[in-house]
N, C-alpha and C positions, 0 to 999 in steps of 0.2 A: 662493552661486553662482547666477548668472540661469539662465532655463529656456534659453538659447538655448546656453549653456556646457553646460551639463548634457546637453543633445541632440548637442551635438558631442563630448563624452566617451561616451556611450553605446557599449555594446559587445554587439552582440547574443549571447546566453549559447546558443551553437550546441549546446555538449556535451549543456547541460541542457535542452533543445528536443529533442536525438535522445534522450537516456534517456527524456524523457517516450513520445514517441511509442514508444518498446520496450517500456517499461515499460507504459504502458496499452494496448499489443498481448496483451502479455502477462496481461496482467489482466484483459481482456475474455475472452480465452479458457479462461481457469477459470471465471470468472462465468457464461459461456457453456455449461459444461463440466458446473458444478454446476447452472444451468437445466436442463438435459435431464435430468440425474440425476431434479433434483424431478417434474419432469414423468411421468418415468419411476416412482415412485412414487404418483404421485398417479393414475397409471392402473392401477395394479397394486402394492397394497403388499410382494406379495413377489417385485419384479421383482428381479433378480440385478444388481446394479450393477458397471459396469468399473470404476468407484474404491473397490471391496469387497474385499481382499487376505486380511484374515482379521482377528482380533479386535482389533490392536491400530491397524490401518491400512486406513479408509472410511471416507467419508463418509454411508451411510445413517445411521448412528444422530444424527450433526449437522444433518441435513436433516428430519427426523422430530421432532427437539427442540422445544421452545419458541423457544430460543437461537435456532434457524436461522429464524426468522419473529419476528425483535425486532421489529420495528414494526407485526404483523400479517400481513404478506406475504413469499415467500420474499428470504432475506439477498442472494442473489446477482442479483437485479434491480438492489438499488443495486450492485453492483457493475458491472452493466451500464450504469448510467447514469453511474457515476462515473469508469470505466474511457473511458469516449467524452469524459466532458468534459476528462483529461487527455491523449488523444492530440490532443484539442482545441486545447486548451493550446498543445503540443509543436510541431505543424505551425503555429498562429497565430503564435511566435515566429521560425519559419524561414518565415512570407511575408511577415510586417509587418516594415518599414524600422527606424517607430519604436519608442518604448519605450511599451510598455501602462500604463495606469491604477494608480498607487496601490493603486484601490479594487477594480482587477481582481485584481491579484495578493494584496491582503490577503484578498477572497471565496476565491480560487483555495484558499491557504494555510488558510482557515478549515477549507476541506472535504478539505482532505488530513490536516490536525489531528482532524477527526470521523472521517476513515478511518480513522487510527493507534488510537482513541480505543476505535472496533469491533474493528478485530482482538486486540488487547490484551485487552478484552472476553472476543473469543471463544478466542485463547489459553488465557485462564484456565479459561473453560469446558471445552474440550477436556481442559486437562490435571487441574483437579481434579473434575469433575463427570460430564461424559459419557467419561472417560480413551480419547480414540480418538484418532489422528491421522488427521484426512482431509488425503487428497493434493491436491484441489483446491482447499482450502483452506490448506494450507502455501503454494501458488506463489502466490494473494494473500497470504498472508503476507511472501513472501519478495519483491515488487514494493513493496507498501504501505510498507513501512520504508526502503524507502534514497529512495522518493518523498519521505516526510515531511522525512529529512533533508536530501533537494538542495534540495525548496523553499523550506523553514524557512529554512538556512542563508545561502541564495541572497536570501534578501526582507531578510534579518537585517545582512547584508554592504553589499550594494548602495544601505539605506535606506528600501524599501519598507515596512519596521519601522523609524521616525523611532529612533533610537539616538543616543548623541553617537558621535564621530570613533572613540575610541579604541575602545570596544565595537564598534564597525564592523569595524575590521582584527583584532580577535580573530575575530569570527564570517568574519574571508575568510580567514584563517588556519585556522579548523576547516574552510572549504569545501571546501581543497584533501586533505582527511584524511577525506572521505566514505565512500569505500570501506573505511577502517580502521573508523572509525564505524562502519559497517552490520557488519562480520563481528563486532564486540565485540555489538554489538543481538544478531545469529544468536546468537550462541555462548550469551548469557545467555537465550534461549527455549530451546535445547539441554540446558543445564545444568538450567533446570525443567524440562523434560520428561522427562529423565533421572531427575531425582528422585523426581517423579510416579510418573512409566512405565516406569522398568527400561528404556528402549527398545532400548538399546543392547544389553545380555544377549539380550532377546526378538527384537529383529531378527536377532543376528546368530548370538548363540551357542544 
């Protein structure tokens, strides 16, 4: 197919443009959420934190971790920074006409794959190591995962991941099943975390 076919088949992916820009709405404001948390410790370590509920639900003891400062500095900075480049993203697709870079969207999908890569990460962490769930770290959680999926899927279908044909209309065939997707992902952090954490008995019963 010429590039000139290809430009005239083009369809800009509106849905997956506004999930981004909600989706790293959303993401920024936990990142943003857990920034002050740190901050708020780093001037007072026995500051009383609003995402501190009782032992099995805060964020002080993931923020006080090692885990919460993997690459030396706190976690939720790149959240900050990575949260801005997907609403980035999001609004780039609903101003530009045409269709972006290859190389944009394989970069884009690299760093949503390293998101996935940390939360997974710190899932584990939470549930076997420091056993707490912080709240503002579940709602990255629960943004990050259906991100990686509409990306992935989205680069995978469309081409942006060179595929032959028929690999192609499987992965546009999973595209339209994203939302199932993502609640199977939840349900199987749920299911560890149950295991782990009793959460279920302890939150409710």
């Amino acid at each position: 197919m010429s590039d000139s076919s290809a430009a005239a088949d083009y369809r800009r992916p509106t849905a997956l443009a506004v999930f981004l820009i909600i989706a790293g709405a959303i993401g920024f404001w936990a990142a943003f959420m857990l920034t002050l948390d740190k901050f708020a410790l780093l001037a007072n370590a026995n500051a009383q934190l609003s995402c501190n509920f009782n032992v099995l639900v805060g964020c002080g003891k993931n923020l006080g971790s090692w885990q919460g400062s993997l690459l030396g500095f706190p976690n939720p900075l790149l959240g900050l920074a990575g949260w801005t480049a997907t609403i980035a993203v999001g609004v780039g697709l609903l101003a530009v006409s045409g269709r972006f870079a290859r190389w944009y969207w394989l970069t884009f999908n690299v760093g949503v794959v390293l998101a996935l890569a940390l939360v997974i990460f710190l899932i584990t962490a939470s549930l076997t190591d420091l056993r707490v769930l912080c709240p503002w770290c579940m709602v990255t959680w629960v943004v990050t995962i259906p991100t990686f999926w509409a990306v992935t899927l989205y680069n995978l279908k469309s081409g942006n991941i060179p595929l032959p044909e028929r690999a192609r209309r499987v992965f546009a065939a999973l595209y339209s099943w994203i939302p199932v997707i993502t609640l199977v992902s939840y349900a199987i952090v749920a299911i560890l975390a149950q295991i782990q954490l009793d959460w279920i008995h302890r939150a409710f019963v």
